[in-house]
C-alpha positions as a Markdown table, in Angstrom:
| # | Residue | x | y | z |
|---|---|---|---|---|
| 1 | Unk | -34.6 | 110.7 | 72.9 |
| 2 | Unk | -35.1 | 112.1 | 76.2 |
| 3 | Unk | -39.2 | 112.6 | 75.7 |
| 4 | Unk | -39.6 | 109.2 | 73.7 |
| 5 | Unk | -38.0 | 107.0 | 76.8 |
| 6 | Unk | -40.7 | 109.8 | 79.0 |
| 7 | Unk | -43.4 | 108.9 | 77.0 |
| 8 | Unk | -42.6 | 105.2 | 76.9 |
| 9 | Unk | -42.1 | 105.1 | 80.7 |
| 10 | Unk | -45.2 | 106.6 | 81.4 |
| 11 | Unk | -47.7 | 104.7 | 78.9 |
| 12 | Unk | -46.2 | 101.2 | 81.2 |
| 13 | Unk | -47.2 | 103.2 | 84.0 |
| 14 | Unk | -50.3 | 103.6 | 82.3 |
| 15 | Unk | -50.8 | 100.0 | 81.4 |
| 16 | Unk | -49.7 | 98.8 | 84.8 |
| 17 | Unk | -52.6 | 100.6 | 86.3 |
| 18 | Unk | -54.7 | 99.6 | 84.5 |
| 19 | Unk | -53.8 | 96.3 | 84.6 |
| 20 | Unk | -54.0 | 96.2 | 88.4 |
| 21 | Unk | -57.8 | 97.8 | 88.4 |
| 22 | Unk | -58.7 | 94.7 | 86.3 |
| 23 | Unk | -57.4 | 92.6 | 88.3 |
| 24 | Unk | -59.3 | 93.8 | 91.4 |
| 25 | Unk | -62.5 | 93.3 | 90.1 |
| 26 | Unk | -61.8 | 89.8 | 89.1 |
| 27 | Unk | -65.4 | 87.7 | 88.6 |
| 28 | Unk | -66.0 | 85.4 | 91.1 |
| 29 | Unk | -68.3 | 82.1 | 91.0 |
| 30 | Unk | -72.2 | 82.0 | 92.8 |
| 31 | Unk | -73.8 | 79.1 | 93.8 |
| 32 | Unk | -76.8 | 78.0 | 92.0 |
| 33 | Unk | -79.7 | 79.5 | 93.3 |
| 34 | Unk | -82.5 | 77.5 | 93.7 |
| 35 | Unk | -86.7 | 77.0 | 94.6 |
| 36 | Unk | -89.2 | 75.3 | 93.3 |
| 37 | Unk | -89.5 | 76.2 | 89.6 |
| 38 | Unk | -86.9 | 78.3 | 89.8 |
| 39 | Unk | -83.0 | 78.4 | 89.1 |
| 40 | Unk | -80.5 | 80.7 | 88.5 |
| 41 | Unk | -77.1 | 78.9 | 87.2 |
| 42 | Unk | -73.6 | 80.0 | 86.4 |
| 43 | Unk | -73.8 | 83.3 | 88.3 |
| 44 | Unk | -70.8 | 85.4 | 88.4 |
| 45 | Unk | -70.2 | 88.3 | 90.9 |
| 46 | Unk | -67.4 | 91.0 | 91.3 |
| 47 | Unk | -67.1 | 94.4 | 93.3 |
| 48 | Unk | -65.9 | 96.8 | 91.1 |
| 49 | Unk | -63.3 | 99.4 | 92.9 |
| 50 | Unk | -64.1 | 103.3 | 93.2 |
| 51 | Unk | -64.2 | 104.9 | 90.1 |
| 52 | Unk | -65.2 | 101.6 | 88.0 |
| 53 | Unk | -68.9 | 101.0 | 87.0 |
| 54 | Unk | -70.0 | 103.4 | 89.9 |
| 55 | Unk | -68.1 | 101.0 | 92.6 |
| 56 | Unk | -70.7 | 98.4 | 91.9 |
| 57 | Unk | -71.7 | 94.9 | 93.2 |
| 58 | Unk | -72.2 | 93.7 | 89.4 |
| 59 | Unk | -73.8 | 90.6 | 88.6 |
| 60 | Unk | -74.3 | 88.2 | 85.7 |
| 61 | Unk | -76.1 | 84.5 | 85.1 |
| 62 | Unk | -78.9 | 82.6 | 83.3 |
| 63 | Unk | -82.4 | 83.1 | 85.3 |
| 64 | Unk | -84.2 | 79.3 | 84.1 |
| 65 | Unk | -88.2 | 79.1 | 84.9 |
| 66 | Unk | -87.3 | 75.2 | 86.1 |
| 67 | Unk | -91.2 | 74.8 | 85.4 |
| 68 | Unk | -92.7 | 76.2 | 82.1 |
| 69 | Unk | -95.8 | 74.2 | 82.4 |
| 70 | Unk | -97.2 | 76.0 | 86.4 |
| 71 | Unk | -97.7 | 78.7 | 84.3 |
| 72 | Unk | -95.8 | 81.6 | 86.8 |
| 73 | Unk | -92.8 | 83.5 | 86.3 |
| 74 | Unk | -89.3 | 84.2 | 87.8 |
| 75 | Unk | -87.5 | 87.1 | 88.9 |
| 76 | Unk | -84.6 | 88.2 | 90.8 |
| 77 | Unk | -83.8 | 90.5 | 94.0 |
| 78 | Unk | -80.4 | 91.8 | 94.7 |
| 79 | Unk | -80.0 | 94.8 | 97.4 |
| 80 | Unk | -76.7 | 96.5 | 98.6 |
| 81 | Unk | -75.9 | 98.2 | 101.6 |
| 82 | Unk | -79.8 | 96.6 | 102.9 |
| 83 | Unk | -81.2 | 99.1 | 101.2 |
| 84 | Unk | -84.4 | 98.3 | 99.5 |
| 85 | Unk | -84.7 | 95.0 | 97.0 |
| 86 | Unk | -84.5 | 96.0 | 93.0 |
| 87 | Unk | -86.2 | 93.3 | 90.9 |
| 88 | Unk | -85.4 | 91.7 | 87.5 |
| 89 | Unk | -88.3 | 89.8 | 86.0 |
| 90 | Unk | -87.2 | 86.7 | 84.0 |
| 91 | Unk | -89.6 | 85.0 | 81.1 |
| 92 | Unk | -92.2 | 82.1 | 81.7 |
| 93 | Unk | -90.7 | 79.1 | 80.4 |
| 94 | Unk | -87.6 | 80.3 | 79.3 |
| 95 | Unk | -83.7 | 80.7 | 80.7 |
| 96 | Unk | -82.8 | 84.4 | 80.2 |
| 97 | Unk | -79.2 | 85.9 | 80.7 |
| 98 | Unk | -79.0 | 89.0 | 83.3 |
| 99 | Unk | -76.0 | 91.1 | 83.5 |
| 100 | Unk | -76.7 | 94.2 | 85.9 |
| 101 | Unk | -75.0 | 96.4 | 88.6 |
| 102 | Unk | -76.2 | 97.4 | 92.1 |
| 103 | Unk | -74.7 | 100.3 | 93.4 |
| 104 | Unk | -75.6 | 102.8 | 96.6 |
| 105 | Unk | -74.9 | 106.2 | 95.0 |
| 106 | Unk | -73.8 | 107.9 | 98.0 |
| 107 | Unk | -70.8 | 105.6 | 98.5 |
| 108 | Unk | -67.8 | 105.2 | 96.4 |
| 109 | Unk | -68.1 | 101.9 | 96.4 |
| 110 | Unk | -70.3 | 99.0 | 97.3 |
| 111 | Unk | -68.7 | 96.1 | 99.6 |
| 112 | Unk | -71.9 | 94.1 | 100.6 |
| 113 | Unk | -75.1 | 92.7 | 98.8 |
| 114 | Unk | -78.1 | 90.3 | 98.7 |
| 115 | Unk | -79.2 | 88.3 | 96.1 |
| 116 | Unk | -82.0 | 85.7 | 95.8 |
| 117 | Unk | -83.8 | 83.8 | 92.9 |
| 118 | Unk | -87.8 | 83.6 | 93.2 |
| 119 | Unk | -91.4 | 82.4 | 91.4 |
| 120 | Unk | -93.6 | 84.8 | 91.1 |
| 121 | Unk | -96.7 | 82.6 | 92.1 |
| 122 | Unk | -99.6 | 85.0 | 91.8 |
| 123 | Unk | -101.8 | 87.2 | 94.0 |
| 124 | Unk | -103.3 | 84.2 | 95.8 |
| 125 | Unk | -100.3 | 82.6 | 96.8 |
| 126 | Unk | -96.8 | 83.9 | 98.7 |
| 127 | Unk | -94.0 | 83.8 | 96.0 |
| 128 | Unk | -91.7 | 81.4 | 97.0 |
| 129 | Unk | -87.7 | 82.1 | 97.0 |
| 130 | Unk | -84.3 | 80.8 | 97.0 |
| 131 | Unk | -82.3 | 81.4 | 100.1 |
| 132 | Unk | -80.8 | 84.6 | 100.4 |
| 133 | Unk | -77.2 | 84.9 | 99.4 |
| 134 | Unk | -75.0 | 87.3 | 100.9 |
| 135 | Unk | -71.9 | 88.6 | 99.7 |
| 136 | Unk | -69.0 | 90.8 | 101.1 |
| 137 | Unk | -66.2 | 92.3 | 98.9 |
| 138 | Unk | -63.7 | 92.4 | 102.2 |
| 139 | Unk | -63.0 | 95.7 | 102.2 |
């Protein structure tokens, strides 16, 4: 009797935990991101705690080419901690979903990043951008 209450008592322990590391990383709402021929709607955003996902600024959303017929394609940045940009290259004349998870591995965790939706417009012209979007977990 003595080791079933035990065992009992320590999977709600268990389960509490857990429950309350889920619940730090809840998903948050982004802005729609925007430039000429470019869009990137219903982004979500969370900071994942130390020990979950490598403590990652994780990121989700549909990347839309907002103008199939110019012919260029879109991509996203995201940095954390200001290090250096990582790009995700969307499709011409499509909306794609992105799910991916920045992360500075010498940290435990990440608690600021930068993200930013652009058109790739070729070698002869500057890519144009949506303003940068900065985010802060509040740690």
């Amino acid at each position: 009797m003595k080791k079933a209450l035990a065992g009992v008592m320590a999977a709600a322990a268990f389960l509490m935990g857990a429950g309350t590391a889920l619940g730090a990383a809840d998903w948050r709402d982004m802005q729609t991101l925007s430039s000429s021929g470019v869009r990137f709607l219903e982004g979500e955003y969370r900071f994942n705690p130390a020990g979950q996902n490598h403590g990652a600024f994780e990121w989700k959303g549909g990347l839309k080419d907002a103008n199939a017929q110019d012919g260029h394609n879109v991509y996203m940045l995201v940095r954390v901690e200001s290090h250096g940009w990582v790009r995700y290259n969307g499709k011409q004349g499509k909306t794609v979903s992105l799910h991916h998870s920045n992360w500075d591995g010498a940290q435990r965790y990440t608690d600021d990043a930068e993200i930013k939706a652009c058109r790739n417009r070729g070698s002869l012209h500057p890519d144009n951008c949506s303003h940068t979007k900065s985010y802060s977990s509040g740690r």
